[in-house]
C-alpha positions in Angstrom: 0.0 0.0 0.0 1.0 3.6 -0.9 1.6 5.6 2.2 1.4 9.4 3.0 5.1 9.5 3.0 5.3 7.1 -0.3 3.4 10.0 -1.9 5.3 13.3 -0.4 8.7 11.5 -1.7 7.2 10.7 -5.1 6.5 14.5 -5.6 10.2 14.8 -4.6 11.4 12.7 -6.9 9.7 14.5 -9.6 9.2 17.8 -9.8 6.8 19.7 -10.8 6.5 21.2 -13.8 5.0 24.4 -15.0 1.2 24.1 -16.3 1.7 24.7 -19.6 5.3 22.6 -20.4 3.6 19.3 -19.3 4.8 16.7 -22.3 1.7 15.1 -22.8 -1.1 15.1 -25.3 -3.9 17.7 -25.3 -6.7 15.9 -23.3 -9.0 17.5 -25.7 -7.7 18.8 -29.0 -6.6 22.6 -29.1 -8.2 23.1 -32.7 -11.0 21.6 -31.5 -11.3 24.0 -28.3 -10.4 26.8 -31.0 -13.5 25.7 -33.1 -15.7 26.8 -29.7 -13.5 30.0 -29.0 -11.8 28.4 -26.2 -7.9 27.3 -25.4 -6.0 25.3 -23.3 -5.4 28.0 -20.2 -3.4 25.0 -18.7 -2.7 21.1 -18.3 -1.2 19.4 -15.7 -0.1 15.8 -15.3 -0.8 14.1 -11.9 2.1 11.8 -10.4 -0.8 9.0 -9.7 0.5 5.6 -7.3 1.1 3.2 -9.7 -2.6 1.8 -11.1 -4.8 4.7 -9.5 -6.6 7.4 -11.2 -8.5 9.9 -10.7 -12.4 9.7 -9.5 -13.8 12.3 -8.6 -12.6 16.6 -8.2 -14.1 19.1 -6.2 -13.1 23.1 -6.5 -13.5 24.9 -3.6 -12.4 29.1 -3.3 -8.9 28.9 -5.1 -8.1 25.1 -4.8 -8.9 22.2 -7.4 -9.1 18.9 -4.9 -8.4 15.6 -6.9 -9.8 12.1 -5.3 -8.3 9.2 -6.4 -9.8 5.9 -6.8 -7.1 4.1 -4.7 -7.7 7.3 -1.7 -5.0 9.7 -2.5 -5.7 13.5 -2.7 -4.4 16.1 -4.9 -4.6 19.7 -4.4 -4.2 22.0 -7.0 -4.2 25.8 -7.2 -6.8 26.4 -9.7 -5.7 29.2 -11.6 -2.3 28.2 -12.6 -2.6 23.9 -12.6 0.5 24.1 -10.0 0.2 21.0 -7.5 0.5 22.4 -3.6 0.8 18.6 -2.0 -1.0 15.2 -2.1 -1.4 13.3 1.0 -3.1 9.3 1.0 -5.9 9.4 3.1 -7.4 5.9 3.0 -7.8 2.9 1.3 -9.4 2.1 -1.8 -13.0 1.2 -0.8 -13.4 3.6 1.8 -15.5 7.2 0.7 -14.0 10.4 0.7 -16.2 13.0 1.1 -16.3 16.2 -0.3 -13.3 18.7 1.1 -14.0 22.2 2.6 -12.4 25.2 3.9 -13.0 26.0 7.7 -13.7 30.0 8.1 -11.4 32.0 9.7 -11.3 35.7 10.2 -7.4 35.7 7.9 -9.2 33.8 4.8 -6.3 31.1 5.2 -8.0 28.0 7.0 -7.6 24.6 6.8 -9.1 22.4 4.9 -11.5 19.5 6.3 -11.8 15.7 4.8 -13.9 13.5 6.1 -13.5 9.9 5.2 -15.3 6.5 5.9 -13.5 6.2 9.4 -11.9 9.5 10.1 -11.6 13.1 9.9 -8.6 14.9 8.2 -7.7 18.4 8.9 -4.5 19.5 6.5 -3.1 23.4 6.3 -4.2 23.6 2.8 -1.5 25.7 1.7 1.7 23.0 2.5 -0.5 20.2 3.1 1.1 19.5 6.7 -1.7 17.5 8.9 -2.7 19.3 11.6 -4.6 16.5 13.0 -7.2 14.0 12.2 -9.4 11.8 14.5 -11.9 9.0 14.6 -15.1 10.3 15.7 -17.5 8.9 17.9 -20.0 8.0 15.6 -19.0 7.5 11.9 -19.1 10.0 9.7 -22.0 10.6 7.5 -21.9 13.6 5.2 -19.4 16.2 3.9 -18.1 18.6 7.0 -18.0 22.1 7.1 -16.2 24.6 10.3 -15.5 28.0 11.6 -12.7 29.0 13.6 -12.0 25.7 15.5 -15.9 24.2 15.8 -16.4 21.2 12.9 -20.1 20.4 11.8 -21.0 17.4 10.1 -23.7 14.3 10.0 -23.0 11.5 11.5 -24.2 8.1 9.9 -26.5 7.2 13.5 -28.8 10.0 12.6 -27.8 12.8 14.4 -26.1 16.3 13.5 -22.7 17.0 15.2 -20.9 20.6 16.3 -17.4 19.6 17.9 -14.7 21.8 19.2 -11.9 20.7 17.4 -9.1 22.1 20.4 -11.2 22.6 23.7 -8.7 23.0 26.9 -9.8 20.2 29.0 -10.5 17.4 26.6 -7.5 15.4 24.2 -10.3 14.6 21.3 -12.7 17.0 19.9 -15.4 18.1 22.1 -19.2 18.0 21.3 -20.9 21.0 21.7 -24.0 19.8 20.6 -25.8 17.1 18.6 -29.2 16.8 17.5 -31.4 13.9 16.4 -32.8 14.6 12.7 -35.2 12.8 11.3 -32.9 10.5 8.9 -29.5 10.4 8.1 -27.8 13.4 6.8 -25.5 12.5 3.8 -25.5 15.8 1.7 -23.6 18.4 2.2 -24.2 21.1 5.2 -23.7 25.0 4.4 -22.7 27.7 6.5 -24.1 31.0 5.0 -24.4 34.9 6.1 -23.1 35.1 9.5 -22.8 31.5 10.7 -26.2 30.0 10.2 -26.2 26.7 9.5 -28.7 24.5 6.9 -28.3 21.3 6.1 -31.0 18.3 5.1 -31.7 14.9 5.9 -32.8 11.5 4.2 -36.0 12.1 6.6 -36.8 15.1 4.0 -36.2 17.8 6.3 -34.3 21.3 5.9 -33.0 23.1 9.4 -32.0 26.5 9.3 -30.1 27.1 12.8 -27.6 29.2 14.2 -24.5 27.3 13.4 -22.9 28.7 17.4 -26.0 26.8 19.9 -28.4 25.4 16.9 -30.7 28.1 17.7 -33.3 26.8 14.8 -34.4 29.6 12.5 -36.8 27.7 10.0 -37.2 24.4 9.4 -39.1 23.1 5.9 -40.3 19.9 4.8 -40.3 18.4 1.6 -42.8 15.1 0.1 -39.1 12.6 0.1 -35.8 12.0 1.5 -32.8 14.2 0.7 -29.4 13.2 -0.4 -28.1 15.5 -2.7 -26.3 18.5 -1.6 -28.5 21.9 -1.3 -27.7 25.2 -3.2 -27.6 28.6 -0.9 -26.9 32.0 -2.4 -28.7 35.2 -1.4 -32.0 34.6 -4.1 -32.4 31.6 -1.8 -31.9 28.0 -0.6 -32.1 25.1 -3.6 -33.1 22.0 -2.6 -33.3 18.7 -4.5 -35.4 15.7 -3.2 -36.5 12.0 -3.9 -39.8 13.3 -4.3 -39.3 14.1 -7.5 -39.1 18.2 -7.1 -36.4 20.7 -6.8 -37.9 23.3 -4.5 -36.4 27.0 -4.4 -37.1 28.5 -0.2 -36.7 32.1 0.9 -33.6 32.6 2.8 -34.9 33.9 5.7 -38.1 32.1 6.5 -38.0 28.5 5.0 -41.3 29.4 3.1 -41.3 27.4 -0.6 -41.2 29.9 -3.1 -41.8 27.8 -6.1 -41.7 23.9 -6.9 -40.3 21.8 -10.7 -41.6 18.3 -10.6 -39.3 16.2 -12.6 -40.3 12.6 -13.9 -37.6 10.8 -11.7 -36.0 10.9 -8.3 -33.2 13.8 -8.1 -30.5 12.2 -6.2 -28.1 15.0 -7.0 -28.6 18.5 -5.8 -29.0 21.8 -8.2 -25.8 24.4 -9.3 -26.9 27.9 -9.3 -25.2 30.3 -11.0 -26.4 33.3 -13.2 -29.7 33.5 -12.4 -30.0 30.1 -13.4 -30.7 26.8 -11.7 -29.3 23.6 -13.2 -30.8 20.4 -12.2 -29.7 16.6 -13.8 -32.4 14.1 -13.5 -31.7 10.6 -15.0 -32.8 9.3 -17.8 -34.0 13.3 -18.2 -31.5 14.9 -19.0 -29.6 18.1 -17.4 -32.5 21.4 -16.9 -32.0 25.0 -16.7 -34.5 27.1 -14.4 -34.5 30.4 -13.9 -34.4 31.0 -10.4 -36.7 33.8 -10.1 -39.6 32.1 -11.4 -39.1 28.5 -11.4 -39.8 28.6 -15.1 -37.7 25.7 -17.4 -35.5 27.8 -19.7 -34.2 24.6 -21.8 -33.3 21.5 -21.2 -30.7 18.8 -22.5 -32.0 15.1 -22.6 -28.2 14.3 -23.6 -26.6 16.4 -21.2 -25.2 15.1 -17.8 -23.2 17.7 -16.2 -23.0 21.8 -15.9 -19.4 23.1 -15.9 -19.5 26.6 -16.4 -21.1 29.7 -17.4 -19.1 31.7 -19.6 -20.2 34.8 -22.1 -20.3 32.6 -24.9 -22.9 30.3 -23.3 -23.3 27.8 -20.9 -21.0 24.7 -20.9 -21.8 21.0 -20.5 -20.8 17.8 -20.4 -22.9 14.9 -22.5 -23.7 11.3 -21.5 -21.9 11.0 -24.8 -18.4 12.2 -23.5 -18.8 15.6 -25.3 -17.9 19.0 -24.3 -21.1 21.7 -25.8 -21.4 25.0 -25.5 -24.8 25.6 -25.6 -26.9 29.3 -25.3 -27.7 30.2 -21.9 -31.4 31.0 -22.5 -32.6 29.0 -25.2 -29.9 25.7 -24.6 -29.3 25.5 -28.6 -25.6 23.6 -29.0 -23.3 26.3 -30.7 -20.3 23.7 -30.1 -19.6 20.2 -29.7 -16.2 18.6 -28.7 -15.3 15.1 -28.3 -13.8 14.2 -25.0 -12.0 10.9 -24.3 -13.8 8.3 -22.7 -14.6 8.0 -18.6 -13.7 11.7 -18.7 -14.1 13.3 -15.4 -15.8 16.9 -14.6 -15.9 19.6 -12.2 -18.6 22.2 -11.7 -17.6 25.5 -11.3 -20.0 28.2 -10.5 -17.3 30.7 -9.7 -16.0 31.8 -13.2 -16.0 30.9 -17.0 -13.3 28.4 -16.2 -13.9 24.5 -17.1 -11.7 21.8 -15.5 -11.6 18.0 -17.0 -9.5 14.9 -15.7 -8.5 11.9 -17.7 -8.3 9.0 -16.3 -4.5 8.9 -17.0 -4.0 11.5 -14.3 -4.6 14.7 -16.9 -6.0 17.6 -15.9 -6.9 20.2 -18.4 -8.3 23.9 -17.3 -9.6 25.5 -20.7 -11.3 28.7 -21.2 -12.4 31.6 -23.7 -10.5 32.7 -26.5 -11.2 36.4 -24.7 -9.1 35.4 -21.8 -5.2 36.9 -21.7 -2.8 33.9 -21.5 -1.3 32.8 -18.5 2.1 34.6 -18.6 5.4 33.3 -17.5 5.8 35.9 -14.6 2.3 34.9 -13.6 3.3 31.1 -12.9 6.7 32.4 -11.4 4.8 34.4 -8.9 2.5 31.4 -8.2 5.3 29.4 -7.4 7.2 31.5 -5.0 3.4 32.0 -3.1 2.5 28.0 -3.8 2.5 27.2 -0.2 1.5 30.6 1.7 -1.7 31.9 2.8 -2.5 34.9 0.5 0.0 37.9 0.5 -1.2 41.8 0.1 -2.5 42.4 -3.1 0.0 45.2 -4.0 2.6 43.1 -2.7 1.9 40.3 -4.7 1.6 43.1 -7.8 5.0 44.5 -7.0 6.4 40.0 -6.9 4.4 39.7 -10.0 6.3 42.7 -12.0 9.3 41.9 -10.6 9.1 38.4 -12.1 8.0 39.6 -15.2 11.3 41.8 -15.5 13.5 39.4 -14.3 12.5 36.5 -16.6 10.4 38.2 -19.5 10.7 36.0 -23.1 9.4 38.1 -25.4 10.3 35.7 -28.3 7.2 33.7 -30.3 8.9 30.4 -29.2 8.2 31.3 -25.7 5.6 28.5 -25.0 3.8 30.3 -22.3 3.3 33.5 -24.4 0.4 34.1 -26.3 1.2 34.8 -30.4 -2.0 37.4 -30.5 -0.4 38.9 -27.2 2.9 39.4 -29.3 2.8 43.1 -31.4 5.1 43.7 -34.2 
C-alpha cells in the first residue's frame, strides 16, 4: 500500500513542472477547443501511485481537490494547474467526502476531509496535517467549520458541532448534537453570519444558528434528501426524492416555487447566473430560472453543468462531449469530443472549465477572450505556492518583478500568447 510518505517522496522525486510545459497530449484537441472560442489555459499531469486514477474533483475558493480511486488527494491551485501537495488518506473502498475550507477571520484556514473512518484536517497551503481523528460515531456527510468548531452528520442519525481544540478534553469536544429525522448525507452550508442548513434522508431542511443550533426555519419536503442543497442570497435550492427541486426564501424556510421532474433527483442543483441547473436521469440536465421556477431549456443528452461563460453555458454529454450551448434557449453552438470516462468539475465561480482523464490529466480550458497565463504569472505562483495569500500590491510588486526578471518576449516562448505578441 501507498503511504502518505510514499506520496510526499514521489513529488520529490519529480518535480513539478509548470502548467503549460507538461509533455503530454492535449486531453482535448486545441483546434477543437479553438473551433468553440476556447484554449488550453493550462494542463497538468498528476504523479498517480502506480494503477490509481483519478475519480472524482471538487473546486472549492482557489483550490482544485483531486480524489483518487485508490484514496489519495491532490490539491491544486486552480488558476495556474500548480500542485501544492498530495497526502493518501485511506484505502481504496473507503468514501472520501467532499473537502471544505473551515472560516477563519485571515481567509487562510484549513481544509477538512472526512473519510469513511476518520476526519482529516490538512493546512491547505503546505498540506502539513494538523490533526485527524476517529469520531465517535462515523461519519455521515461532507463537513463544514468556523474558527476551531467542525459540523457534520454523522451516519447514527444525528447532526454533530465539535470543538476541534477545547482546553480540558484530548479529542474534539461536542458541543452539541441533535437527532434529525434521517440520516444526513448531503452536504451542510454555513451562509451569512454563521447559520447553519443542512437536510436529511427524513426530508427535512433546518435552518439554525451554526454557534448553539438556535433553529431559524425548518421546511419539509414530500421525500428524503441526499443531494447536496444550493444557498446563495436569491435563496436556498433543494433537490429531493420526491421528484421536485424546490427553491425557499432565505430567511423564513417558506417554498417559493416547486419543478416536478419525472424521476428521483438524487443529486442537488448548481446555481449560478440566475440560473438553476438540475440533472435528472434518464431526463437529462435542466435549466430554471431562479426567479420564477420557469424551465429555460433543457438537454436530454446532457449530464453535467461546468461553467457559465459569455459565450454560453457549458456541459458535459452522457456521450463524453464537451457543448457550449446558449444560456437561455440551450441550442448547441459547439460540440467537442472528450476521451472516454472523462471526469468533470462544476464551477459556479468563473468561466473556467476543468476536465480529468483517467491517466491523471488535468486540463483547465477557457475563452478565447481570456489573456494567456504569462510566464511571470506562474513564477509568482510558485514563489506564493505554499503561503496563505500575500497583500495584493505586494503580490503586484512580486508579479512585475518576475516579469522583468525572466520576460521571453520571443514567439517560441511556450507560455506566451502569439496574438499577445505586437510587431
Amino acid at each position: 500500500m501507498l503511504s502518505s510518505l510514499t506520496v510526499l517522496m514521489l513529488f520529490a522525486a519529480a518535480p513539478l513542472a509548470e502548467p503549460q510545459f507538461d509533455q503530454a497530449p492535449p486531453l482535448i484537441d486545441d483546434a477543437k477547443l479553438q473551433e468553440a472560442g476556447m484554449f488550453r489555459y493550462w494542463q497538468a499531469s498528476l504523479p498517480l501511485p502506480l494503477g490509481d486514477s483519478p475519480d472524482k474533483a471538487h473546486l472549492v475558493d482557489e483550490v482544485l481537490y483531486v480524489v483518487t480511486d485508490g484514496g489519495v488527494l491532490f490539491a491544486l491551485t486552480a488558476n495556474t494547474g500548480l500542485v501544492r501537495w498530495a497526502a493518501k488518506l485511506t484505502e481504496a473502498d473507503h468514501r472520501i467526502y467532499s473537502p471544505a475550507h473551515i472560516r477563519t477571520a485571515d481567509g487562510a484556514g484549513p481544509v477538512v476531509i472526512p473519510t469513511s473512518t476518520k476526519v482529516f484536517i490538512h493546512d491547505r497551503f503546505t498540506g502539513d496535517i494538523i490533526r485527524s481523528f476517529a469520531p465517535e460515531s462515523a461519519v455521515g456527510s461532507p463537513a463544514v467549520g468556523y474558527d476551531d468548531v467542525l459540523l457534520v452528520g454523522g451516519a447514527d442519525g444525528r447532526f454533530y458541532s465539535l470543538r476541534l481544540n477545547h482546553p480540558l478534553a484530548r479529542e474534539p469536544f461536542k458541543l452539541w448534537a441533535v437527532e434529525v429525522d434521517g440520516r444526513v448525507t448531503a452536504a451542510p452550508v454555513l451562509y451569512a453570519h454563521n447559520m447553519l442548513l443542512f437536510a436529511s434522508q427524513g426530508g427535512m431542511v433546518y435552518s439554525c444558528r451554526a454557534a448553539d443550533k438556535t433553529l431559524n426555519w425548518v421546511f419539509r419536503a414530500n421525500g428524503p434528501i441526499t443531494g447536496d442543497p444550493a444557498v446563495d442570497e436569491s435563496g436556498v435550492y433543494v433537490a429531493g426524492l420526491d421528484r421536485s427541486l424546490y427553491r425557499l426564501h432565505l430567511s423564513s424556510g417558506r417554498m417559493l416555487w416547486r419543478v416536478r421532474f419525472p424521476q428521483p433527483l438524487d443529486e442537488g442543483p448548481i446555481v449560478t447566473a440566475h440560473t438553476v441547473y438540475q440533472y435528472c436521469p434518464g431526463h437529462g440536465l435542466s435549466a430554471i430560472d431562479a426567479d420564477t421556477g420557469r424551465e429555460k431549456w433543457r438537454s436530454d443528452n446532457a449530464r453535467a453543468f461546468l461553467a457559465h461563460t459569455r459565450n454560453g453555458d457549458i456541459v458535459f454529454t452522457g456521450d463524453h462531449r464537451l457543448e457550449v450551448v446558449d444560456h437561455d434557449s440551450g441550442h448547441v453552438r459547439h460540440s467537442i469530443e472528450a476521451p472516454a470516462d472523462t471526469r468533470t468539475v462544476s464551477n459556479r465561480n468563473d468561466d473556467a472549465v476543468y476536465l480529468l482523464g483517467r491517466d491523471g490529466r488535468v486540463l483547465c480550458a477557457r475563452l478565447d477572450s481570456v489573456p494567456y497565463l504569462r510566464r511571470q504569472q506562474v513564477i509568482a505562483a510558485r514563489q506564493q505556492l505554499n503561503r496563505p495569500p500575500r497583500d495584493e500590491a505586494e503580490a503586484a510588486r512580486e508579479a512585475r518583478e518576475a516579469g522583468d526578471a525572466g520576460a521571453d518576449t520571443s514567439l517560441s516562448d511556450p507560455l506566451r500568447s502569439r496574438r499577445d505578441v505586437r510587431p
